[in-house]
Each structure stands twice: as structure tokens, then as C-alpha cells.
C-alpha positions as CSV (number, residue, x, y, z in Angstrom):
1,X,37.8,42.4,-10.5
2,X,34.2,40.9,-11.4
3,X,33.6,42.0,-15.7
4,X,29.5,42.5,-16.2
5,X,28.6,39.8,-19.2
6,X,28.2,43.2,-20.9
7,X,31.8,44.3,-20.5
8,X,32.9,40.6,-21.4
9,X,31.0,41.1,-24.6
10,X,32.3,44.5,-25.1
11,X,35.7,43.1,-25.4
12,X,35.3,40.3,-27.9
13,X,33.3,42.7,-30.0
14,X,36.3,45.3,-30.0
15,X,38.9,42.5,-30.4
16,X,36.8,41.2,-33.5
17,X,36.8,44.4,-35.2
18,X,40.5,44.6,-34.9
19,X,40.7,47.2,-31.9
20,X,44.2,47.0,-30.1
21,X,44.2,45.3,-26.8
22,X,45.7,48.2,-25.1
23,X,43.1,50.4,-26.2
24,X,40.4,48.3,-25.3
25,X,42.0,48.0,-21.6
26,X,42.0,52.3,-21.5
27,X,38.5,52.1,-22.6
28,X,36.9,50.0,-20.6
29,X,39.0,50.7,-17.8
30,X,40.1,46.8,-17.2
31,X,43.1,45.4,-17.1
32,X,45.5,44.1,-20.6
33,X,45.2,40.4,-18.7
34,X,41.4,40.5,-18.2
35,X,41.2,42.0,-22.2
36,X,43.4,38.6,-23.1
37,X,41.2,36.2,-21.1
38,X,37.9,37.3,-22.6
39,X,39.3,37.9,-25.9
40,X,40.5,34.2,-26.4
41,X,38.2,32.5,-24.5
42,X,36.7,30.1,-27.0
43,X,34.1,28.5,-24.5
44,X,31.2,29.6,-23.5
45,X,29.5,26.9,-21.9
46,X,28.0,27.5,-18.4
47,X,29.9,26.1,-15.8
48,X,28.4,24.1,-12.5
49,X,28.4,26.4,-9.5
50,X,31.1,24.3,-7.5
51,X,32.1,25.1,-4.6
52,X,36.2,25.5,-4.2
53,X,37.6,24.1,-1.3
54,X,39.2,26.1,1.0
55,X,42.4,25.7,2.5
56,X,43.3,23.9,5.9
57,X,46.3,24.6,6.8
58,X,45.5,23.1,10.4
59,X,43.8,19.7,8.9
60,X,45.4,19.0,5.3
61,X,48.7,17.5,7.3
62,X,46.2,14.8,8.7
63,X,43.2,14.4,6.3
64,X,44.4,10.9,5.5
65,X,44.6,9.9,8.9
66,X,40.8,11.3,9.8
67,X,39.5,10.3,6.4
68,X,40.4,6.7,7.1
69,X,39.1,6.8,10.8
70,X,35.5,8.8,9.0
71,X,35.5,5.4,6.4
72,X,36.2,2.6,9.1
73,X,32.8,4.5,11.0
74,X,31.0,3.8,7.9
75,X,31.0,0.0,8.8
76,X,30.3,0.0,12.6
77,X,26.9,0.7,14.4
78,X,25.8,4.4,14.1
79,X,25.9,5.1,18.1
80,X,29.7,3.8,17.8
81,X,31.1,6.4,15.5
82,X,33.9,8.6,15.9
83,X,32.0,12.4,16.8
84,X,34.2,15.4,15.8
85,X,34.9,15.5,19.6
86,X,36.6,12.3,19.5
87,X,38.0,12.7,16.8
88,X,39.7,16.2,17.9
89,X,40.7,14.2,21.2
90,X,42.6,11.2,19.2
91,X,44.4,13.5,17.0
92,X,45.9,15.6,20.0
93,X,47.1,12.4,21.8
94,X,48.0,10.3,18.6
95,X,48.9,12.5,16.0
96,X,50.0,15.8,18.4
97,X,47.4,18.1,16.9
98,X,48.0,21.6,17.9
99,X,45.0,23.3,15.9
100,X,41.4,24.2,16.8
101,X,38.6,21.6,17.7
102,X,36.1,24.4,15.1
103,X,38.8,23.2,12.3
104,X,38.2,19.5,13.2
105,X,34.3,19.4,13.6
106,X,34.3,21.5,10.5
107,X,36.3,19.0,8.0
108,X,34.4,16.1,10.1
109,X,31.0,17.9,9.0
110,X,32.1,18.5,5.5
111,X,33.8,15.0,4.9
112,X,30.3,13.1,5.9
113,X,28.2,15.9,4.0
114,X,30.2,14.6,0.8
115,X,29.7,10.7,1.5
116,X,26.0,11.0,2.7
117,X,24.2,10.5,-0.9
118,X,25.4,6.9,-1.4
119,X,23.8,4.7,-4.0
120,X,21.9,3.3,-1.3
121,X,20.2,6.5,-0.4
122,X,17.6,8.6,-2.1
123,X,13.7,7.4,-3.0
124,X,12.7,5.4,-6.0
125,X,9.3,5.2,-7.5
126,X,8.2,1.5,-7.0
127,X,5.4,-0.1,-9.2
128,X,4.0,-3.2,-7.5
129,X,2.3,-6.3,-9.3
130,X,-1.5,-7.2,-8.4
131,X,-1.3,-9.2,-5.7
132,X,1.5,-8.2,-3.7
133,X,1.1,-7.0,0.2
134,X,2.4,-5.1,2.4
135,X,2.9,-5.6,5.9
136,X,3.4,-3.5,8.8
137,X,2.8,-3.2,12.4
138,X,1.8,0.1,14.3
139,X,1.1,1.0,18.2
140,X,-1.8,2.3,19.9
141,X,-3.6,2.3,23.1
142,X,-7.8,1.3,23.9
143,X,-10.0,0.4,26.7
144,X,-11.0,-3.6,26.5
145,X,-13.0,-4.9,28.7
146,X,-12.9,-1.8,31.5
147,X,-8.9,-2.2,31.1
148,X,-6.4,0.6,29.6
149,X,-3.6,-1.7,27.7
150,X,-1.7,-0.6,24.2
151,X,-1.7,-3.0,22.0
152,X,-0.6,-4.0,18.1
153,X,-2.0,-2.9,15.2
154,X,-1.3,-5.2,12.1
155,X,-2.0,-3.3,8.9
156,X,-2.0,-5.1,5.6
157,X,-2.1,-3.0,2.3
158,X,-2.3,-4.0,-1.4
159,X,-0.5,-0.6,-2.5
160,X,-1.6,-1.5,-6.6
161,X,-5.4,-0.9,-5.8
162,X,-4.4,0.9,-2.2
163,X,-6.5,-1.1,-0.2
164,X,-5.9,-1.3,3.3
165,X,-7.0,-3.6,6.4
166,X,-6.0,-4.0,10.0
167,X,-6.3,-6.6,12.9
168,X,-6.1,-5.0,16.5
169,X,-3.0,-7.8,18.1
170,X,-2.1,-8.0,21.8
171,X,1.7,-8.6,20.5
172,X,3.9,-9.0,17.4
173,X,4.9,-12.5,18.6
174,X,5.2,-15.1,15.4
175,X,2.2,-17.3,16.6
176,X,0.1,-14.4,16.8
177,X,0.8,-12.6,13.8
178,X,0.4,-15.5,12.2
179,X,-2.9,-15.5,13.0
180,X,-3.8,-11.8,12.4
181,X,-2.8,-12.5,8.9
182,X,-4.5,-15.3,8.7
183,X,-7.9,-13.2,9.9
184,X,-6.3,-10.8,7.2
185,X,-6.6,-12.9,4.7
186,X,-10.0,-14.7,5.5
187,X,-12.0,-11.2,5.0
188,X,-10.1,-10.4,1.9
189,X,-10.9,-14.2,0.6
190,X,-7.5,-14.6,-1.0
191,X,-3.8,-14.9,-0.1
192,X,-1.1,-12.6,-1.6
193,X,1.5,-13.9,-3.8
194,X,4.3,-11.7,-2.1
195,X,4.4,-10.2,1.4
196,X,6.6,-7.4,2.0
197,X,7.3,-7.1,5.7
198,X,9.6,-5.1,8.0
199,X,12.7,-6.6,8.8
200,X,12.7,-5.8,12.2
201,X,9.6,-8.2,12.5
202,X,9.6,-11.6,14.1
203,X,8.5,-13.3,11.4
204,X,11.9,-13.0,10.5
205,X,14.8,-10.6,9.4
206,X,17.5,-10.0,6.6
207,X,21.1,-9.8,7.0
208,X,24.1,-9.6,5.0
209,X,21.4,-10.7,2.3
210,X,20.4,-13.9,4.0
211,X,16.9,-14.2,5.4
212,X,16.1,-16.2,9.1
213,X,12.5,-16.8,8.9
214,X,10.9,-18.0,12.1
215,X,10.0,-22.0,11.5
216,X,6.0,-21.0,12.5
217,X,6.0,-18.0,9.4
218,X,8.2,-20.6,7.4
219,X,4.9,-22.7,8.0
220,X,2.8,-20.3,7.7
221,X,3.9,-19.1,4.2
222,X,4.2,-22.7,3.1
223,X,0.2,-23.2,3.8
224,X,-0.8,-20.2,2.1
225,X,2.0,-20.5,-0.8
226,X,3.1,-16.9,-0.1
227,X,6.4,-15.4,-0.9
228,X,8.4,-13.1,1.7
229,X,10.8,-10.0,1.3
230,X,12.0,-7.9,3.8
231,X,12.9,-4.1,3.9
232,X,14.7,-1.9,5.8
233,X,12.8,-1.2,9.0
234,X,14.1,2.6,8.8
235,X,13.3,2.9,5.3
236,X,9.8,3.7,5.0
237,X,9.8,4.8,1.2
238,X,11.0,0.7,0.6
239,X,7.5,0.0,2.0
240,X,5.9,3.4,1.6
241,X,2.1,2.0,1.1
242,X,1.8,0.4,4.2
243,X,3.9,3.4,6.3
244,X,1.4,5.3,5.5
245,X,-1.6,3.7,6.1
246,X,-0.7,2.7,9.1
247,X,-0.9,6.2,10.6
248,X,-3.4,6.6,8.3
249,X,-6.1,4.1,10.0
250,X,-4.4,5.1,13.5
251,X,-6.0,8.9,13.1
252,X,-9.1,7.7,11.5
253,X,-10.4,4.9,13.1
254,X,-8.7,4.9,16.8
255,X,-9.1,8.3,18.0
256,X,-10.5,9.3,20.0
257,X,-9.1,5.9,21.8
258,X,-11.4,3.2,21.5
259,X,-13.5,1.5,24.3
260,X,-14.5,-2.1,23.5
261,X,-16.2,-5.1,25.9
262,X,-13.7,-7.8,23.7
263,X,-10.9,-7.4,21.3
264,X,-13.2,-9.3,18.7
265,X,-15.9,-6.4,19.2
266,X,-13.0,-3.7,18.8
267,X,-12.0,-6.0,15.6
268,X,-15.3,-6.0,14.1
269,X,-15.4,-2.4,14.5
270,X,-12.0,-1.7,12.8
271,X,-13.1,-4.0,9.7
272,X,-16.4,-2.1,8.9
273,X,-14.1,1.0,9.5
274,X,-11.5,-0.3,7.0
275,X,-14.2,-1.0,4.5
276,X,-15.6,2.7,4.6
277,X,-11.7,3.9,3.8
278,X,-11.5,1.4,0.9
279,X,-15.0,2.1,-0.6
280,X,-14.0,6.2,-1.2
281,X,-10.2,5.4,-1.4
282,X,-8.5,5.7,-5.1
283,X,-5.0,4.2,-5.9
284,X,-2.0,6.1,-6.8
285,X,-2.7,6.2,-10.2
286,X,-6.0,8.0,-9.6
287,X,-8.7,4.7,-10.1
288,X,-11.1,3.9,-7.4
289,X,-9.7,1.2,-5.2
290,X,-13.1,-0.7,-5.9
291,X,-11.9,-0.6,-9.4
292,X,-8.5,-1.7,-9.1
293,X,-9.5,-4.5,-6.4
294,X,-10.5,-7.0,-8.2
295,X,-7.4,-7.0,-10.3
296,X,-5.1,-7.2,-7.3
297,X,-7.9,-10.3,-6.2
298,X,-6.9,-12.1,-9.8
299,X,-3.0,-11.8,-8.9
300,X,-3.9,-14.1,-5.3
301,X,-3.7,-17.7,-4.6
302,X,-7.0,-19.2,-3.2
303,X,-7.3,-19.7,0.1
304,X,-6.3,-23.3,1.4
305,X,-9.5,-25.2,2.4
306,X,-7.9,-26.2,5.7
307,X,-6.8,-23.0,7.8
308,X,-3.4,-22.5,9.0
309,X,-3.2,-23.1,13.0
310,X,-0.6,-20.8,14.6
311,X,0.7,-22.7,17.7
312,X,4.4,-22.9,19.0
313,X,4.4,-26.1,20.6
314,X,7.1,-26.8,23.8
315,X,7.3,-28.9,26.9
316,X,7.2,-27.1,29.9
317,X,8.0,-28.7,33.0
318,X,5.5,-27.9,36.1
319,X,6.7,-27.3,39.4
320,X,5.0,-28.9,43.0
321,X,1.7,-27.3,42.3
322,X,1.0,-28.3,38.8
323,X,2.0,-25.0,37.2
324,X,4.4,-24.0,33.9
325,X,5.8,-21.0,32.8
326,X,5.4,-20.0,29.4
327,X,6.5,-16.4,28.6
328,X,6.9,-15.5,32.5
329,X,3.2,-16.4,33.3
330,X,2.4,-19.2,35.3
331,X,-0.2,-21.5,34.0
332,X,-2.3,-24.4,36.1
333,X,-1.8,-27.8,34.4
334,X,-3.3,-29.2,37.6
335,X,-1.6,-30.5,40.8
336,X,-1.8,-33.8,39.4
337,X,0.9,-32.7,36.9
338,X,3.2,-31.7,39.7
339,X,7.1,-32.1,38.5
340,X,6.2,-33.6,35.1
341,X,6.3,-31.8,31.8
342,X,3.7,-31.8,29.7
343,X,3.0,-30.5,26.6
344,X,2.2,-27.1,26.1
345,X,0.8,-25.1,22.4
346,X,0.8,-21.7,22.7
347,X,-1.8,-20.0,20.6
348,X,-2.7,-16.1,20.2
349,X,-5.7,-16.4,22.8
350,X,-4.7,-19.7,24.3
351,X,-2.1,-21.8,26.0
352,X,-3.8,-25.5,25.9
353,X,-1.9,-28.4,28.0
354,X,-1.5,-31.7,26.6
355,X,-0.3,-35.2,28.7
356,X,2.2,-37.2,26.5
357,X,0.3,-39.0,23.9
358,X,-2.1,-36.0,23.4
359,X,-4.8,-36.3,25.8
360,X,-6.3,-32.7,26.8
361,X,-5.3,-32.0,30.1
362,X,-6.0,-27.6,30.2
363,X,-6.8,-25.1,27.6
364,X,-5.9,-21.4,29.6
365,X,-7.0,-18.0,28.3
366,X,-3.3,-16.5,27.4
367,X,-1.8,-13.6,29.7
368,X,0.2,-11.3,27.7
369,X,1.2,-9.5,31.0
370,X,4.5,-10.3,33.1
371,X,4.5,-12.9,36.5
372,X,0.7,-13.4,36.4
373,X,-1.1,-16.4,37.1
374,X,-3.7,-18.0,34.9
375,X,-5.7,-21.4,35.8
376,X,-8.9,-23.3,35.3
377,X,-10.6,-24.6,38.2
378,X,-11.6,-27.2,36.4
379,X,-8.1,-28.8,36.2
380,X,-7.9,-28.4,40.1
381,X,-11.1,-31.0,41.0
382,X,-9.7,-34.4,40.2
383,X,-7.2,-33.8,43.3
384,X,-9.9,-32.3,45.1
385,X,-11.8,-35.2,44.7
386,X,-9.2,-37.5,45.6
387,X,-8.4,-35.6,48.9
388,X,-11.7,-33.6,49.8
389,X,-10.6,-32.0,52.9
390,X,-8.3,-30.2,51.5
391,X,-11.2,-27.9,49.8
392,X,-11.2,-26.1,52.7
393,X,-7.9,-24.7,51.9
394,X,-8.4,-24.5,48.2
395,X,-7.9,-21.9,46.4
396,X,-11.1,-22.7,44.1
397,X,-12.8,-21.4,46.6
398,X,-12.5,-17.7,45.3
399,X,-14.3,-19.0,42.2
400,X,-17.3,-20.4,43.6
401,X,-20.8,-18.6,44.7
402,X,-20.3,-18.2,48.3
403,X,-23.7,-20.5,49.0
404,X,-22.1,-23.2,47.1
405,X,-18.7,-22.9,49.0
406,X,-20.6,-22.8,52.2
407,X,-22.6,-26.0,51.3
408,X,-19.9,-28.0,50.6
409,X,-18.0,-27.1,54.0
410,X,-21.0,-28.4,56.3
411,X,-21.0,-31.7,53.9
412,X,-19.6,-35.2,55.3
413,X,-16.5,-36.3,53.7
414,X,-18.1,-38.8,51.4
415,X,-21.1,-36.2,50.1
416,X,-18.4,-33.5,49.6
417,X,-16.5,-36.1,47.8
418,X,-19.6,-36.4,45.7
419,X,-20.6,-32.5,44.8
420,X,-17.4,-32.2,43.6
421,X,-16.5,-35.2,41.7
422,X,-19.9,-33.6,40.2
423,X,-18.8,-30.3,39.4
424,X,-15.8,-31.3,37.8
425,X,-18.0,-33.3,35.0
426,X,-20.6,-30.8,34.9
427,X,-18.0,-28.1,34.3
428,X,-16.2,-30.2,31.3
429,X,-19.3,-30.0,29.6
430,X,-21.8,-26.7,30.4
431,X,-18.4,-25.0,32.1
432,X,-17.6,-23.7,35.6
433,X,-19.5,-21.0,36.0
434,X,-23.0,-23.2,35.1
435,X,-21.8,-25.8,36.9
436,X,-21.5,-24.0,40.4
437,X,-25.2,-22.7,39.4
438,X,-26.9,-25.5,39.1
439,X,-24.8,-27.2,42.3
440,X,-26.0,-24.4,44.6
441,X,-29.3,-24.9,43.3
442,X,-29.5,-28.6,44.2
443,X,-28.4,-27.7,47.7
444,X,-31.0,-24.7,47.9
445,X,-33.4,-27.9,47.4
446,X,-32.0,-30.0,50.0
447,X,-30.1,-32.5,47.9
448,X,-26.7,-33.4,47.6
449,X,-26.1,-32.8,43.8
450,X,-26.2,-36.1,41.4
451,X,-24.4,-36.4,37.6
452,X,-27.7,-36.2,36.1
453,X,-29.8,-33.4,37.5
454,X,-26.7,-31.1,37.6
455,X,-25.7,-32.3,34.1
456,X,-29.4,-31.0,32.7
457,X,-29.5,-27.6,34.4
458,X,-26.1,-26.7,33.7
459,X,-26.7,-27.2,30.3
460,X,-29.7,-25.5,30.4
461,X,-28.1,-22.4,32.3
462,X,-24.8,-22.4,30.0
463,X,-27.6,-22.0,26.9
464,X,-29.1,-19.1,28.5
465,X,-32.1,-20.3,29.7
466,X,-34.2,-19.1,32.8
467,X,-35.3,-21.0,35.5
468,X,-38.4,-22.7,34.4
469,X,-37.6,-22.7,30.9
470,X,-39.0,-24.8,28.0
471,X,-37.7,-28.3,28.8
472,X,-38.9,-30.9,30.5
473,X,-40.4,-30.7,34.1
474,X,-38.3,-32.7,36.3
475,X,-40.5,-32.0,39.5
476,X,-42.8,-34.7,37.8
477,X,-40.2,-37.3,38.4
478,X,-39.3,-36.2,41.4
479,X,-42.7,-36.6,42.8
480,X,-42.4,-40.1,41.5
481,X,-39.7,-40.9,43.1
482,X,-40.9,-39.1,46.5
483,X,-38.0,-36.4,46.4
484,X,-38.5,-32.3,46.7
485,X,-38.2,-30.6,43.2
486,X,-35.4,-28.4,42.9
């Protein structure tokens, strides 16, 4: 029988003044126990609205058994626990359970509802020094150079003055995000003291409280005198600055999705974008970020006066035709490299080939697709040169200006020999695309190409000048020396 708080104090009242308790129970019309209770309770204090637990006849015979199956989960990969299912199917064949599955999936949900608020769960408001960053990577997708591809983008954040930058990456590899912080760090003019980055990064990762750093971030730190600390990757509030901003920037500055010629141009663009946010952004305290900044500039290191260079250097051996894999792409060292391994350093833009005392041999425009092939024709004329018929089989041919392709094929041996011993010096210097210019333009004259004609055009070309173009007027000399002017 529920007693209104009025009734309750009805009783004491008429208990204080000396009323018999049987009366009070005939006037009130309650009970001689529920009189005694109220009547002698001495306190008053409210008590927590707990609930009671109920009863299970069906499960209390094997709660210790399922509790100690539900604890043992709490140590082994999420996808790899014990579902009330299984847990309904283990006790009828281990323990012969003859009640409900409902009675099992409902202790299962109430057991984990208890032991879900650990003391590692829950938010806590974090305060960060000047100086500190945070560090973060986010997806998206643009249009670079007439090509749909998704690609990285690396947010820094300095959550005490909430200012925020980002670097447009192909990938999160070490080398390369290496050197978006290093871009990172260049337009802010400082390095942090602290970096607090994902653990689920490959920079490197925390576990059971020890910390693998990759050897390149290792490096990288050590150039730039930075500290590192890694969160939780599925903790967000651990890192709560950067979480945000990175879907932050994402709506602002890459939708609708971006069309660029270059990733630099789509990187220039995101930096003036990031300086717009930061100029009318305030901090969490409520202070401009322009205010705040320069404190979280006086808690930085200085920059080093040499900049860190992100390469991962490995040998690579080449197969027959001069090429090694790095990554799964195939890259031309050159057929004279054929079964040898040279030298490879793998940049973020670059893959560059070196011999084995550190002569340049290639320097490749990195692929970040899968089983493509990327060469320099350059690297394939010294064994043209030494075996000339064999251009007519080349596949450099596919790189040249048709005209130029089709002069060389009615050369001799010795004049082919010649325009492309030519080509491939030119091309070191004014590169391959000025170089076959200024070839086809010495045949269009009637002259099998020479070093120094070539050399001078190319250049010229490879600057951006016209035909014609201030410089000196080498028809002159040809006169003198009774050849046709080019």
C-alpha cells in the first residue's frame, strides 16, 4: 500500500502528540505495521532511486559461469565476443540449460550495461599548452589534372589558439606525411613542441603503453626537436580539436569537390582558404585566434635552417629490362641496369635511382596507383645509342613528335647514332620534351642535329621562348660557314 508524504506526516504528528497507534491505524485507514514504520522512522534522508534486481530463477543457477565467460570477452577483440546467442548455445550444451534464450540475452544485456562506464570511458575537459599540435588525417575526393582520385587530407590544429591548416596528400605513407608536415610547418614558421597524432597512423602506434615510431618520423621529430603522443584512434574527444576541424575544413573548403591543374595549385588554394577560417575563427575560451596565435608561436621551436628530406631509401633489384618495383609500380632505371640493384629513395613526388657510389642514374615522377609503369626516356638513350637499330622497336618512340621519329628511321646507322646520342644530352639539360623540339627542327632544316645547335634551342624552348626570340642569330654563322639556317 503506497502512504501520500501527507499521510506519512499525519502519523508522526499523531504519534507525537501521544495518539494510540491503533487509533491512528482506524483513522487513517492504514495498517498498525505501516503506523509503526513511519512512526519510528528516524531518517529522512532521500534515498537514490535504485533499481532492485529482479529475480532469475532461470539464470541465478549459472551467473558465475556467464559472468566469467562476459569478463574473459572484456580482454579479446570486440568482433570475437561471446553474443547472447552464443552464449545461450554454450550453456545448453555445457551447462544443460533448460530456460529461455529472452532470459539469457536479457542478463547478457544487463551484465554489459553495468560494466560499460569504466574509468577509461567518459569525456574529460583537456587544457593544452601553447604550442602543442594536433594531428589528424581525413578523406576526400577532387579532380587533378582532368583525373577523379580521392586523396589525404592532413589537418594540423593548435587547439590553444584553434588555429587550423591542411596539406592535400596522395597517401598517409611515413615519407609523405613527413613531408606534409614539414609544408605544415614551413607556412606556420615554427615547429610544435608536442604532436598529438592518431595511433592508427604510420608514423607510428601505441601499445600496451609502448610506442613503435617509424625510423623516418623518428628522424623526422629528431630534426625538428618535436615530441610525439598517440591517442586512441576511436577516441575523438582524446584529440577533439583536430576531429573536428577536420570535417570542419572538409565542408568548407572542398565542396563542392574541387577541380585543380596540380595538387600544388589545389594546395595553394586550401592555404589561402585555411587563412580566411583562422582570421574570423575564436578559440575555445572565446579570444580571436589572431589573438591567441602568437602565444601558441612563443611555445614553438624555430625552424631548423636545413629542411628535413623525407626519403625511405632501399635497393631494389631490376629485372631484364632495367626496371624495379617499389610499392607494386614498375619504375625504368634503364636497360643498362638490367639484373643489378641499384639504389632507390623514395620521396612523396619522386622515386630517384642511384648507381652504387651515388651517381644519379633516374629521378621518376611517383605512381601512387597499383601495377603501373613509370619511366624516363631519358634513361632509355644510352642503350639506344649503343645499339641504334633497335630504335625502331623502341618503345620511346611513343614519346617523340612523329616528324622526329620519322627522321631518325630514314637516317644511316651512324647519323641515327648521332641524333640520338644528341637527344640524350640535350634532354639532361633543357629536358625531353625541348629536346625532341629542337631535333625535329634541325631535321626540318636539312641537318642531322649537332651537340651545340640543339643544346642552344632547347634551352631556349625549355625557357619559353618563341622561335625567333631575343638571342643571338645563328643564321649569321651559318652563312659563314655555307650551311642553311635552321
Amino acid at each position: 500500500m503506497t502512504v501520500s508524504p501527507g499521510e506519512q506526516e499525519d502519523i508522526r504528528r499523531m504519534d507525537r502528540d501521544g495518539v494510540p497507534r491503533s487509533r491512528i491505524a482506524r483513522e487513517l485507514g492504514v495498517s498498525r505495521n505501516t503506523v509503526a514504520k513511519y512512526a519510528d522512522m528516524r531518517d529522512m534522508s532521500p534515498e537514490p532511486p535504485l533499481v532492485r534486481r529482479r529475480a532469475r530463477p532461470a539464470t541465478d543457477g549459472l551467473s558465475r559461469w556467464i559472468d566469467a565467460i562476459l569478463e574473459a570477452d572484456l580482454s579479446v577483440p570486440r568482433k570475437q565476443r561471446h553474443t547472447a546467442k552464443r552464449v545461450y548455445d554454450r550453456a545448453v550444451d555445457e551447462m544443460g540449460y533448460e530456460g529461455s534464450y529472452s532470459s539469457i540475452r536479457r542478463y547478457v544485456a544487463a551484465w554489459r550495461g553495468e560494466h560499460a562506464q569504466g574509468p577509461r570511458d567518459g569525456y574529460l575537459e583537456l587544457e593544452w599548452a601553447p604550442g602543442t599540435a594536433q594531428v589528424d588525417f581525413g578523406n576526400f575526393r577532387a579532380t587533378v589534372a582532368g583525373r577523379t582520385v580521392d586523396l589525404k587530407l592532413l589537418v594540423v590544429t593548435l587547439p590553444h589558439s584553434n588555429a587550423r591548416f591542411c596539406v592535400a596528400l596522395p597517401c598517409e605513407r611515413a615519407e609523405v606525411f613527413c613531408r606534409g608536415l614539414r609544408a605544415v610547418f614551413e607556412r606556420i614558421g615554427r615547429a610544435p613542441r608536442l604532436l598529438v597524432l592518431d595511433n592508427a597512423t604510420e608514423a607510428g602506434r601505441m601499445a600496451f603503453g609502448k610506442v613503435t615510431e617509424s625510423r623516418l618520423f623518428s628522424q623526422f621529430r629528431a630534426r625538428y626537436r618535436c615530441e610525439s603522443r598517440y591517442c586512441n584512434p576511436y577516441s575523438g574527444n582524446e584529440k577533439g580539436s583536430v576531429e573536428n576541424a577536420v570535417g570542419f575544413l572538409r565542408r568548407n573548403l572542398l565542396v563542392p569537390v574541387p577541380v585543380a591543374d596540380s595538387l600544388d595549385e589545389l594546395n595553394a588554394r586550401l592555404a589561402s582558404g585555411c587563412g580566411r577560417i583562422n582570421a574570423g575563427a575564436r578559440n575555445g575560451e572565446g579570444r580571436r585566434t589572431a589573438e591567441a596565435l602568437p602565444e601558441d608561436l612563443a611555445g614553438m621551436l624555430a625552424l631548423p635552417g636545413t629542411p628535413f628530406d623525407a626519403v625511405r631509401w632501399a635497393h631494389a633489384r631490376a629485372d631484364k629490362r632495367g626496371y624495379v618495383r617499389v610499392d607494386g609500380n614498375l619504375y625504368c632505371a634503364g636497360p643498362a641496369w638490367h639484373d643489378r640493384e641499384p639504389l632507390v629513395g623514395v620521396r612523396a613526388r619522386t622515386v630517384e635511382v642511384l648507381a652504387d657510389r651515388g651517381r644519379h642514374v633516374a629521378t621518376l615522377a611517383r605512381s601512387f596507383g597499383e601495377g603501373e609503369t613509370v619511366r624516363n626516356p631519358v634513361s632509355l638513350m644510352p642503350a639506344l645509342v649503343a645499339r641504334p637499330r633497335a630504335f625502331g622497336e623502341s618503345t620511346i618512340r611513343r614519346d617523340m613528335p612523329d616528324g622526329l621519329v620519322e627522321a631518325i628511321d630514314r637516317c644511316g646507322k651512324a647519323d641515327r647514332r648521332q641524333a640520338l646520342r644528341v637527344l640524350g644530352r640535350v634532354a639532361g639539360v633543357a629536358g625531353f620534351g625541348a629536346a625532341c623540339e629542337a631535333e625535329e627542327r634541325v631535321f626540318a632544316g636539312g641537318r642531322v642535329p649537332d651537340e651545340a645547335s640543339c643544346d642552344i634551342l632547347a634551352r631556349r624552348i625549355a625557357a619559353g621562348g618563341k622561335e625567333g626570340a631575343a638571342g643571338p642569330d645563328l643564321s649569321v654563322y651559318d652563312g659563314f660557314l655555307g650551311r642553311e639556317a635552321i
